[in-house]
C-alpha positions, 0 to 999 in steps of 0.5 A: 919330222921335227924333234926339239929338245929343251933343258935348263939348269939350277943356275938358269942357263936355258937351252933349245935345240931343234933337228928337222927336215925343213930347211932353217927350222931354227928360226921359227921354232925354238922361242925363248924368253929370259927368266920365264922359260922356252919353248919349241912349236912343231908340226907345222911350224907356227911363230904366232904360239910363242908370244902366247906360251911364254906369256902363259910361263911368264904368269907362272902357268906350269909348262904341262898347262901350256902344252894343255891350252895350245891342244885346246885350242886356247891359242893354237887354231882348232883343227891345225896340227901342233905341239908345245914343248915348255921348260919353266925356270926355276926361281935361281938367282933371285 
């Protein structure tokens, strides 16, 4: 079992934190991108959704979207177990 947690605040300070099980989780799960936002890939750990996701953040999809489209199977294979976690920035300091 993997729990992930993800925060950011108005200043735009982000943070990821990951508890598993599986020895060195923290280097294929949690997936951060400045600016744009993070997220934290479970189930059976895939690094491919990151560059996807926060490419979805980073075009202003809203994190409940990109959660929809890794369960439809928009960029998660059909079939594999998986969940996004996400958090978009607020527009701060701009």
């Amino acid at each position: 079992m993997t729990w992930s947690l993800l925060a950011a605040d108005a200043s735009g300070a982000l943070g990821v934190a990951v508890a598993s099980r599986f020895f060195a989780v923290g280097a294929l799960c949690p997936h951060a991108r400045a600016r744009v936002g993070a997220l934290a890939t479970q189930a059976l750990v895939n690094p491919r959704y990151a560059k996807p996701g926060l490419d979805l953040l980073a075009e202003g999809t809203p994190p409940g979207e990109v959660v929809k489209f890794s369960v439809k199977g928009v960029f998660v294979t059909p079939g594999e177990p998986a969940a996004v976690k996400a958090v978009k920035l607020a527009a701060a300091n701009k």
